[in-house]
FIKOLZA-1660 file (N, C-alpha, C; in steps of 0.1 Angstrom, whole numbers, plus 5000, padded with zeros to 4 digits):
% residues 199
   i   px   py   pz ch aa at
   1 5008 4988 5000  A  X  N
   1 5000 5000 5000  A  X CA
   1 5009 5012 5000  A  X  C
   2 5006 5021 4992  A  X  N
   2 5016 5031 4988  A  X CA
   2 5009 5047 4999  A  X  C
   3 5016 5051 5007  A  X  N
   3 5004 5062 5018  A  X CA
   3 5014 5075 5016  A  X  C
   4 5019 5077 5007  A  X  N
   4 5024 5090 5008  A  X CA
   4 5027 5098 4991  A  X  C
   5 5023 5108 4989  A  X  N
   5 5022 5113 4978  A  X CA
   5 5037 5111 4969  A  X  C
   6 5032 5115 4954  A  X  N
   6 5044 5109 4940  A  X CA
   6 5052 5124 4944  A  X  C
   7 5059 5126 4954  A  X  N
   7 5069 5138 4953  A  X CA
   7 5083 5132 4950  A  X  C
   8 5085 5122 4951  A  X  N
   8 5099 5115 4953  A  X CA
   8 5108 5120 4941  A  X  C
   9 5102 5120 4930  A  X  N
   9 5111 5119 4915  A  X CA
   9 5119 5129 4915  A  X  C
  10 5118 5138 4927  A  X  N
  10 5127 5152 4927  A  X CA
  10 5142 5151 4933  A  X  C
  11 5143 5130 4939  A  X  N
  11 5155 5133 4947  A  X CA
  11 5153 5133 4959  A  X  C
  12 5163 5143 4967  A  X  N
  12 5166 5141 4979  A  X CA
  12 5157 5157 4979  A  X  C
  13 5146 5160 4978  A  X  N
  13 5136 5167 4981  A  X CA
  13 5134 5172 5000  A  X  C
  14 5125 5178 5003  A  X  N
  14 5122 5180 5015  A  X CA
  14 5112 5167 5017  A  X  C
  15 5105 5165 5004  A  X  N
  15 5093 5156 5013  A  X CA
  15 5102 5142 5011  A  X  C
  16 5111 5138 5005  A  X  N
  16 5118 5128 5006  A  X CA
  16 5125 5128 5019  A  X  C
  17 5131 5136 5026  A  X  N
  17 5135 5135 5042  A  X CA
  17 5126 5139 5048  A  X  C
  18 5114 5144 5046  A  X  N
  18 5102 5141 5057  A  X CA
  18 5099 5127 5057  A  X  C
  19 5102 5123 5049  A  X  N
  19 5090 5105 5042  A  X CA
  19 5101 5099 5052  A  X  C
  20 5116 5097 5052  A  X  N
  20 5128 5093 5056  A  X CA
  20 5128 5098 5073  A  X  C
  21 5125 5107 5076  A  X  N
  21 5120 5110 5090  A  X CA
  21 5114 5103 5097  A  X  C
  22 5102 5107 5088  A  X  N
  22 5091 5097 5092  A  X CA
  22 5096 5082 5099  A  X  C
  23 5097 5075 5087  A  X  N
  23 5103 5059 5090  A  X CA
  23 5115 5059 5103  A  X  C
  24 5119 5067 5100  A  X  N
  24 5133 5065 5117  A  X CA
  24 5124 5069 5128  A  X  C
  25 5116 5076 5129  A  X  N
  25 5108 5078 5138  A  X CA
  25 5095 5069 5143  A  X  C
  26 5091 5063 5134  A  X  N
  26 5084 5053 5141  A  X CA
  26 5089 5039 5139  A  X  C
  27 5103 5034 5140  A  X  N
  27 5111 5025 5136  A  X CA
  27 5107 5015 5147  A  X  C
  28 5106 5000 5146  A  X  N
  28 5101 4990 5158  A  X CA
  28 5085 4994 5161  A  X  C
  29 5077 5004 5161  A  X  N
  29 5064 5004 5167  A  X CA
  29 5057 5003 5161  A  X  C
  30 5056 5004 5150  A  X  N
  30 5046 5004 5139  A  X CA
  30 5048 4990 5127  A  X  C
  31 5037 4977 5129  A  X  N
  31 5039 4968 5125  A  X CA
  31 5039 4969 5109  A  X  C
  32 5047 4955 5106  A  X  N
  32 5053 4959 5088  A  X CA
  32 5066 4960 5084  A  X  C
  33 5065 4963 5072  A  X  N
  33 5076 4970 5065  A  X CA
  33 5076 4981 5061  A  X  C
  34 5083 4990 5062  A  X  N
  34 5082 5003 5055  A  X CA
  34 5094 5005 5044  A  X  C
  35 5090 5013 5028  A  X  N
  35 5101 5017 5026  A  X CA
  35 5097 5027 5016  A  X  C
  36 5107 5033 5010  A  X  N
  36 5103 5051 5002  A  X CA
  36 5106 5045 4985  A  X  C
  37 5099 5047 4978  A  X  N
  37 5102 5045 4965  A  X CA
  37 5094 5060 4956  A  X  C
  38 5099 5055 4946  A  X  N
  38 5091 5068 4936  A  X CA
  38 5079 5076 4935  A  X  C
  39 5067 5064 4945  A  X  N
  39 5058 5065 4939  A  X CA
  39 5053 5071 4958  A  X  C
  40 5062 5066 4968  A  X  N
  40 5060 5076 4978  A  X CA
  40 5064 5062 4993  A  X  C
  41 5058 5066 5005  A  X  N
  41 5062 5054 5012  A  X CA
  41 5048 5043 5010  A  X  C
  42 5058 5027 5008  A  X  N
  42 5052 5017 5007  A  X CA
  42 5052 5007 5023  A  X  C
  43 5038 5005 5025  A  X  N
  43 5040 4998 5035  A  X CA
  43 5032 4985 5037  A  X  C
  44 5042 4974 5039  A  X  N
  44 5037 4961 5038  A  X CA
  44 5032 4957 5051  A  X  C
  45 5018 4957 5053  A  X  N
  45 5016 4957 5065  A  X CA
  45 5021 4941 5081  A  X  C
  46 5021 4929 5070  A  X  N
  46 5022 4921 5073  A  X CA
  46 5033 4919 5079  A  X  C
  47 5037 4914 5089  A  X  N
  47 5054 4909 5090  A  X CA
  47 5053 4895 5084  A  X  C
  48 5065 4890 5075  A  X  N
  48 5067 4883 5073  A  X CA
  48 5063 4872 5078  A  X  C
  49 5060 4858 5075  A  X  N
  49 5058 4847 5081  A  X CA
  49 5065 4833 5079  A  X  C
  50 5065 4825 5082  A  X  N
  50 5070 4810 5079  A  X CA
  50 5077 4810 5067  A  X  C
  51 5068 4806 5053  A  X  N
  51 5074 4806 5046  A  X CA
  51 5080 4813 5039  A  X  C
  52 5077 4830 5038  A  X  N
  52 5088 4840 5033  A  X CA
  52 5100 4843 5043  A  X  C
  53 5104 4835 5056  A  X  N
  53 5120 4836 5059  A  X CA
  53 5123 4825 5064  A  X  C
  54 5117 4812 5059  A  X  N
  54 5124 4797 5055  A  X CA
  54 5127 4801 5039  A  X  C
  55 5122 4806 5027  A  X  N
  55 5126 4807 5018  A  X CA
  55 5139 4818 5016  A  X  C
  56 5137 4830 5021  A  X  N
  56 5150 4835 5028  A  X CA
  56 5163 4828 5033  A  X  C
  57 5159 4826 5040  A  X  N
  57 5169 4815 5047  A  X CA
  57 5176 4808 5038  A  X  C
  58 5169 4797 5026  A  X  N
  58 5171 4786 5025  A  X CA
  58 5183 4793 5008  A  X  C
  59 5174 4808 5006  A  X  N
  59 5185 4813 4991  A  X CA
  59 5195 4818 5001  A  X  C
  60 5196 4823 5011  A  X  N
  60 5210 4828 5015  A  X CA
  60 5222 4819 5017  A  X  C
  61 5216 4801 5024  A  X  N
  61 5224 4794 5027  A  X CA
  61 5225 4790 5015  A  X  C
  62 5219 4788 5004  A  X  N
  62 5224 4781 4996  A  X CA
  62 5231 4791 4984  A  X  C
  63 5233 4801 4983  A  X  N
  63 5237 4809 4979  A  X CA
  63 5253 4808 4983  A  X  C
  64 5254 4811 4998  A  X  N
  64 5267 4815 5004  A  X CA
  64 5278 4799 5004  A  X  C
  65 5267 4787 5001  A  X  N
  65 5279 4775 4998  A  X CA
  65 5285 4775 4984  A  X  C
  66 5281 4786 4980  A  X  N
  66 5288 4784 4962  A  X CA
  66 5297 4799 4963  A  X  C
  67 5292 4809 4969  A  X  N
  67 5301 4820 4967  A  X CA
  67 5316 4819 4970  A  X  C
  68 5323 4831 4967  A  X  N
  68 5336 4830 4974  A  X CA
  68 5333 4839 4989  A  X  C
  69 5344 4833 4996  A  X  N
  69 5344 4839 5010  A  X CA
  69 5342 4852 5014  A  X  C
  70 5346 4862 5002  A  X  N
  70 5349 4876 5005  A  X CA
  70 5334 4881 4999  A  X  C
  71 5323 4876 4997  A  X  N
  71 5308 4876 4995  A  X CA
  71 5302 4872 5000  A  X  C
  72 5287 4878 5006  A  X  N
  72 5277 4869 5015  A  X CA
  72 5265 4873 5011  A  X  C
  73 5251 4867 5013  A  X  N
  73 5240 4866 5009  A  X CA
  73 5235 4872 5018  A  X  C
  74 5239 4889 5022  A  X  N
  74 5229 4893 5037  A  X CA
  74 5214 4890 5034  A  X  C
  75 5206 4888 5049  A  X  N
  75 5193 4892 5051  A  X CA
  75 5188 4898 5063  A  X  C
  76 5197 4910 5063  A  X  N
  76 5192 4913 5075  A  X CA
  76 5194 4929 5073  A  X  C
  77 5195 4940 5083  A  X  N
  77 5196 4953 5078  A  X CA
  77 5211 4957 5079  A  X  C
  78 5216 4968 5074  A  X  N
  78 5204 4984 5066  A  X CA
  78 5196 4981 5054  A  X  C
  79 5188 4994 5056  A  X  N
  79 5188 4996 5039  A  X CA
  79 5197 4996 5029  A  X  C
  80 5187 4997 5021  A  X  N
  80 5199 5005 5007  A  X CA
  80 5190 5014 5002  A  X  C
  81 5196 5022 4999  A  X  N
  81 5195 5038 5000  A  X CA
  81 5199 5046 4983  A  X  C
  82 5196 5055 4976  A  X  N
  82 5196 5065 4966  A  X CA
  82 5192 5073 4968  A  X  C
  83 5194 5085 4979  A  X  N
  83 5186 5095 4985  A  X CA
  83 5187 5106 4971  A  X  C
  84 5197 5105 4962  A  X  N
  84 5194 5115 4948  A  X CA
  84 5179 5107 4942  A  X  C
  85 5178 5095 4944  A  X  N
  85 5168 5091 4932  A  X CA
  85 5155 5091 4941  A  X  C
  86 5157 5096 4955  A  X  N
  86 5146 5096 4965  A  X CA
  86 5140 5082 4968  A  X  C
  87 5148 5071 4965  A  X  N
  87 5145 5054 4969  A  X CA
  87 5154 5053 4983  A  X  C
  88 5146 5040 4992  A  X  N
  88 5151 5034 5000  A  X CA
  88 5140 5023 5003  A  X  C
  89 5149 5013 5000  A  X  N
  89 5142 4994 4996  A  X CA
  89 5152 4991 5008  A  X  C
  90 5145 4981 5014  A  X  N
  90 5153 4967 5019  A  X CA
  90 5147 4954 5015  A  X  C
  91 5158 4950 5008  A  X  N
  91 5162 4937 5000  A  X CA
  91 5158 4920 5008  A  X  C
  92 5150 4912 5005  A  X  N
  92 5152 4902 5018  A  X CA
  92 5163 4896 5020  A  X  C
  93 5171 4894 5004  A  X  N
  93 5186 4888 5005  A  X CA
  93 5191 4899 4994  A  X  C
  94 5208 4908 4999  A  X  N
  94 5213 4913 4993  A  X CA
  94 5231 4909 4990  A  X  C
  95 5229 4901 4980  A  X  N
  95 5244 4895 4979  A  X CA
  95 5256 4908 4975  A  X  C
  96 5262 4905 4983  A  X  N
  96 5273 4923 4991  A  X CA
  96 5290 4914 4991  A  X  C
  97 5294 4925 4989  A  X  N
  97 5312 4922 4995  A  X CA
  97 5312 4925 5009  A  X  C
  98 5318 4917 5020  A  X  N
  98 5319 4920 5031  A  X CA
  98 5323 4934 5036  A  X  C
  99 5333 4937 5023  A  X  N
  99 5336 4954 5028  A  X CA
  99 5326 4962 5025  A  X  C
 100 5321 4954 5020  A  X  N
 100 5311 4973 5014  A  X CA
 100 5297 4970 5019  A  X  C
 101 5295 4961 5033  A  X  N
 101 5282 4959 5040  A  X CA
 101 5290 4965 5053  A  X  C
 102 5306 4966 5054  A  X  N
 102 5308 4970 5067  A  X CA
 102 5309 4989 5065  A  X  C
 103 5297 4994 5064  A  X  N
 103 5296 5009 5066  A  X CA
 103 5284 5015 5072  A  X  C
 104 5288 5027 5077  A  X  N
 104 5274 5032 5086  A  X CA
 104 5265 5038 5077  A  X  C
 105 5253 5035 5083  A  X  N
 105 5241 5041 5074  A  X CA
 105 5238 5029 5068  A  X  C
 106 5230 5037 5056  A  X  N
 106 5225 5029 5045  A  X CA
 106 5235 5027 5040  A  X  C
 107 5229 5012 5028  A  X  N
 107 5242 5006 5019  A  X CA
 107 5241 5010 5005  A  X  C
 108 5249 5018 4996  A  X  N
 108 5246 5023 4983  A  X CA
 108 5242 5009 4974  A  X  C
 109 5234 5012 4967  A  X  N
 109 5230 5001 4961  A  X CA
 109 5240 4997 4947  A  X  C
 110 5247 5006 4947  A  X  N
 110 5258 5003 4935  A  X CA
 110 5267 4991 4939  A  X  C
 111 5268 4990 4953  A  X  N
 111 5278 4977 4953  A  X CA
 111 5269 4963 4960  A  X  C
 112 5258 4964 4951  A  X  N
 112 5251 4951 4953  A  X CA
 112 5260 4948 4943  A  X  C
 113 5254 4934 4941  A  X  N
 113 5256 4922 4929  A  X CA
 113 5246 4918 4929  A  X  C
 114 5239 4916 4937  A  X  N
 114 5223 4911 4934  A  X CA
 114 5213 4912 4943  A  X  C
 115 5203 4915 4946  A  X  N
 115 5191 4921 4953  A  X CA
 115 5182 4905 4945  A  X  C
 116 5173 4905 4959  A  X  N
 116 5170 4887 4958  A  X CA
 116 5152 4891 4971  A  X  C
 117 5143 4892 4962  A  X  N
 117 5130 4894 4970  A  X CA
 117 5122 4878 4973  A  X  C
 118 5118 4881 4985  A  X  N
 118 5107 4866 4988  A  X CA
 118 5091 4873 4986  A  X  C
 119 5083 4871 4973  A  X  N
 119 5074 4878 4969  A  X CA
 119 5061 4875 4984  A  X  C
 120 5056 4896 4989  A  X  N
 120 5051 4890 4999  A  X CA
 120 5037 4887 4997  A  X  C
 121 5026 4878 5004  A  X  N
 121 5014 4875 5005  A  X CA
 121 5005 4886 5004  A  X  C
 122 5009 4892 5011  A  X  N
 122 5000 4907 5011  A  X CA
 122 5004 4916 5001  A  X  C
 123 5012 4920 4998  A  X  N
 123 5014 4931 4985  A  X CA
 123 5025 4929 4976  A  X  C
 124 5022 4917 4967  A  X  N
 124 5028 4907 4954  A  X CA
 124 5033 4925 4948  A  X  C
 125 5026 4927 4942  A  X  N
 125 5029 4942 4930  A  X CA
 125 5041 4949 4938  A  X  C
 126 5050 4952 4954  A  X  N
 126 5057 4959 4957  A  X CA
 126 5068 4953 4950  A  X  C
 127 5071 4940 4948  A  X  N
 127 5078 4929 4945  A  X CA
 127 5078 4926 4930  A  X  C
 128 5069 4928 4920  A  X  N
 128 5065 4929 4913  A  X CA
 128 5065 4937 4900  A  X  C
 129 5063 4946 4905  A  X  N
 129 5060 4958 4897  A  X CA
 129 5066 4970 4902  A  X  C
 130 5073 4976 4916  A  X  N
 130 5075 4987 4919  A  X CA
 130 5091 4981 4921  A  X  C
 131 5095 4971 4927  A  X  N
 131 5108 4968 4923  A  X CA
 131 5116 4968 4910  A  X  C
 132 5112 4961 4903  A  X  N
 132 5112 4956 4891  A  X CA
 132 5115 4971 4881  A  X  C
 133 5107 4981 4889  A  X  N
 133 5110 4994 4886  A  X CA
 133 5123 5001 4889  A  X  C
 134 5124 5002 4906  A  X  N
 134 5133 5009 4913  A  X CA
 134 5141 5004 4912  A  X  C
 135 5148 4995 4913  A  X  N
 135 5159 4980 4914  A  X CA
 135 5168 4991 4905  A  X  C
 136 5167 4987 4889  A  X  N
 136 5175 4993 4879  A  X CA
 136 5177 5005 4877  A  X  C
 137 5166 5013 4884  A  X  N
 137 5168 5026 4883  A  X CA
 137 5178 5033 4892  A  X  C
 138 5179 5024 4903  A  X  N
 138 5194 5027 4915  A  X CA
 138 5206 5016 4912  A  X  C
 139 5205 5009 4900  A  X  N
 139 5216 5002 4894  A  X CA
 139 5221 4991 4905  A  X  C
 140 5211 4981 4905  A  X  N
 140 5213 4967 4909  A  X CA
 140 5211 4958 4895  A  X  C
 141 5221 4952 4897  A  X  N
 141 5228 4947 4887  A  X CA
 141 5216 4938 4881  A  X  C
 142 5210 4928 4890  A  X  N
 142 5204 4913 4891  A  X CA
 142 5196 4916 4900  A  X  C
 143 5182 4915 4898  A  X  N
 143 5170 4912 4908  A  X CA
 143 5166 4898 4904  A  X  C
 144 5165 4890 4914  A  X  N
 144 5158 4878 4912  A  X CA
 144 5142 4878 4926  A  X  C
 145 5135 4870 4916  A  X  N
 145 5120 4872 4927  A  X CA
 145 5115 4859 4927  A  X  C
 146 5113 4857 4942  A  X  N
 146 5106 4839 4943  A  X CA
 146 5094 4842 4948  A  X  C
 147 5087 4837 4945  A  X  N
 147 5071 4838 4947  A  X CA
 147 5062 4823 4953  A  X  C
 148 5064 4826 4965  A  X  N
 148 5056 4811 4972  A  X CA
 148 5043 4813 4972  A  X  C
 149 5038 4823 4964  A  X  N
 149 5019 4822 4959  A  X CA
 149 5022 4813 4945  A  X  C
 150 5029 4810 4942  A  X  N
 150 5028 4800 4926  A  X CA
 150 5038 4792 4925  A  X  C
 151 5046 4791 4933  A  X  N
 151 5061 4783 4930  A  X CA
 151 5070 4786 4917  A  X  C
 152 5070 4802 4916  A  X  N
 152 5075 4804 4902  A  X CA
 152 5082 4815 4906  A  X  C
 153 5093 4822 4899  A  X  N
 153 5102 4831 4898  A  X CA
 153 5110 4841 4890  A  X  C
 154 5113 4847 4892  A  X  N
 154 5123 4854 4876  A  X CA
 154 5135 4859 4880  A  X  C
 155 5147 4863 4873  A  X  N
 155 5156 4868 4875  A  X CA
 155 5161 4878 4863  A  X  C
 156 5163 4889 4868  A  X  N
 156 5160 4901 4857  A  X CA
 156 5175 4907 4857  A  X  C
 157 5180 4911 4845  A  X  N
 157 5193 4915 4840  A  X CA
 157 5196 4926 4830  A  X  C
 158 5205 4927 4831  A  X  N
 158 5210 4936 4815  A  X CA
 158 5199 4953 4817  A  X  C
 159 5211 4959 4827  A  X  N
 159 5201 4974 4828  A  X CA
 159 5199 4978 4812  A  X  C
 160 5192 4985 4813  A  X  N
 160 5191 4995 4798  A  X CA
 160 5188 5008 4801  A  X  C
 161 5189 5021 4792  A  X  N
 161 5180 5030 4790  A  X CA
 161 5167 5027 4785  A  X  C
 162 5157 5032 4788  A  X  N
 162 5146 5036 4782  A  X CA
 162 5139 5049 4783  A  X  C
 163 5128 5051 4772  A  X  N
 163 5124 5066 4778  A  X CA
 163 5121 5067 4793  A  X  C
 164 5116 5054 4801  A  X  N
 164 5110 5058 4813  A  X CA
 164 5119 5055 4823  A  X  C
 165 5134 5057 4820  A  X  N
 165 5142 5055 4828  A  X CA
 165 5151 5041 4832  A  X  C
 166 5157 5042 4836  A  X  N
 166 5168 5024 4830  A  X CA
 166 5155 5011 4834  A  X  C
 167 5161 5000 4825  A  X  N
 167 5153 4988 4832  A  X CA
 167 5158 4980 4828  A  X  C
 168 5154 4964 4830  A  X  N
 168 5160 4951 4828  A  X CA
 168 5157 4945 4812  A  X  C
 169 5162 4947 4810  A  X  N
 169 5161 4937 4796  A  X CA
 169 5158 4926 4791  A  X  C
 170 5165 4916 4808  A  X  N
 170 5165 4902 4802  A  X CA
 170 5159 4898 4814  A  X  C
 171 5146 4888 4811  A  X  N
 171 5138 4877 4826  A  X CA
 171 5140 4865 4816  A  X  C
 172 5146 4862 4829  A  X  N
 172 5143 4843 4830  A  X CA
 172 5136 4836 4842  A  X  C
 173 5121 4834 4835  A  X  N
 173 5114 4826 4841  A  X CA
 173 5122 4814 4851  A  X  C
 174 5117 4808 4866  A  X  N
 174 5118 4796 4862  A  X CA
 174 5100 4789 4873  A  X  C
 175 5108 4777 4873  A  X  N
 175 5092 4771 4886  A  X CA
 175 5101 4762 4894  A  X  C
 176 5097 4767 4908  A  X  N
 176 5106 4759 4919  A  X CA
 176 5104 4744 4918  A  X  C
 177 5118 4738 4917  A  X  N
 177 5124 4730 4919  A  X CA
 177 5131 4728 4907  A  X  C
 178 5133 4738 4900  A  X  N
 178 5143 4742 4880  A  X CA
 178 5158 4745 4893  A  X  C
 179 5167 4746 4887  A  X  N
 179 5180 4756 4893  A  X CA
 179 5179 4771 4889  A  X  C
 180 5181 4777 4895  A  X  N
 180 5183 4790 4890  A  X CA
 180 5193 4796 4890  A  X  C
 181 5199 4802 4880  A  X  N
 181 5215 4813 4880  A  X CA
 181 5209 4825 4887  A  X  C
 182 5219 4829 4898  A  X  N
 182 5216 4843 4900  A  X CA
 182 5228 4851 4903  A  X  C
 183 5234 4859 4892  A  X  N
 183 5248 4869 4890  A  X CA
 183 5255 4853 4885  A  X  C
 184 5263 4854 4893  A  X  N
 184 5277 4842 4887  A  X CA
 184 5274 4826 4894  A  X  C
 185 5263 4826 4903  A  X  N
 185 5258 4814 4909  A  X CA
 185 5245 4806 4901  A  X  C
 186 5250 4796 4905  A  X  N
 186 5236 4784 4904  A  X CA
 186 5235 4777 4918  A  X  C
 187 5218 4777 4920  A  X  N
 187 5215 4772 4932  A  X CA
 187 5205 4765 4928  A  X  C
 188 5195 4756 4938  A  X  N
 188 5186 4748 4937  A  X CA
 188 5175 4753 4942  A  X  C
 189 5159 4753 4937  A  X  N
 189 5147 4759 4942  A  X CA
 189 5139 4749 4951  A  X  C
 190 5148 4739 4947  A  X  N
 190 5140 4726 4956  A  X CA
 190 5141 4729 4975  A  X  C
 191 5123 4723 4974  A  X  N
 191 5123 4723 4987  A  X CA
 191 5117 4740 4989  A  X  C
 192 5119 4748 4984  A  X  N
 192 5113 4760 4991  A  X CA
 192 5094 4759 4986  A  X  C
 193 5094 4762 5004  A  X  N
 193 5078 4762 5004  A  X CA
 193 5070 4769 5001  A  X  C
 194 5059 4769 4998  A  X  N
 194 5046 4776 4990  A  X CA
 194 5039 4783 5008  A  X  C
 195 5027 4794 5000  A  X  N
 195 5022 4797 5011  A  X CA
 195 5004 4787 5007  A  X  C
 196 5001 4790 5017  A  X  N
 196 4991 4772 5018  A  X CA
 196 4975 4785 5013  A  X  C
 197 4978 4792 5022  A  X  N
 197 4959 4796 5017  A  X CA
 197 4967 4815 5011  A  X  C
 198 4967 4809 5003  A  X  N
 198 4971 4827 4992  A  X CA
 198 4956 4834 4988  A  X  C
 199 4955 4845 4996  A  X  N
 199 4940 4855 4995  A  X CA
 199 4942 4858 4980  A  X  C
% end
């Protein structure tokens, strides 16, 4: 659910650090997710459940047994942050260099390698359609999206220009229990769970 007006596209605006206020200010009390994208703040009411962080879990560990050492599959905080582009996403898995996760603040999204979402039950489109947007537009290389409402996924690549501002070029479908490449890795979809009653 998107609760704050389209001022964002100006940057690091006033209402972009009101919006960014905001969120540090009611940080822990207010159930959900919160985060600021283009179209203003998005907020996922739900917290997470069962199977969006066993499926978390299960890409980070299996992620981090194929990487090299000096790489890890975070899922946990900060943000990541484009206060020019007036975005701030958190990733459920963000594959990082250990150096460039050890800094204060938010994490610039230029030194992902890959941004990795567990599509949520309650607002599929943030994941969807508003990522899928913002992702490339703050230059994440590789968005991959698993989706336990259908056992299916994509992995999106190859930024571009376009008139409506950069995007991905290239999706590869797959359906859990295929392998999937994501950046320089191949992992397994097997085993990650579905959610049982999807509204």
């Amino acid at each position: 659910m998107t609760i704050a007006p389209d001022d964002t596209r100006h940057g690091a605006t006033g209402a972009y650090r009101a919006m960014r206020d905001f969120l540090q200010s009611t940080d822990d009390t207010l159930p959900g997710k919160f985060e600021i994208t283009r179209e203003g703040i998005v907020h996922d009411m739900m917290s997470p459940g069962g199977p969006h962080e066993v499926t978390t879990a299960r890409i980070s560990r299996r992620l981090e047994s194929v990487m090299p050492d000096e790489l890890l599959a975070h899922n946990g905080t900060p943000d990541v942050e484009d206060e020019p582009e007036g975005i701030m996403r958190h990733p459920d898995v963000m594959v990082i260099a250990w150096t460039d996760l050890d800094t204060e603040g938010s994490i610039d999204p230029h030194t992902l390698i890959a941004a990795i979402e567990v599509v949520s039950r309650s607002n599929p489109d943030n994941d969807w359609v508003g990522k899928v947007r913002d992702y490339p537009l703050i230059g994440i290389p590789v968005y991959a999206v698993f989706d336990p409402r259908t056992g299916t996924g994509a992995v999106l690549t190859d930024i571009h220009p376009t008139p409506d501002g950069p995007r991905y070029a290239t999706r590869k479908d797959f359906v859990y229990g295929e392998d999937v490449t994501i950046a320089d890795w191949t992992i397994s979809t097997a085993d990650l769970p579905r959610y049982q009653d999807t509204p």
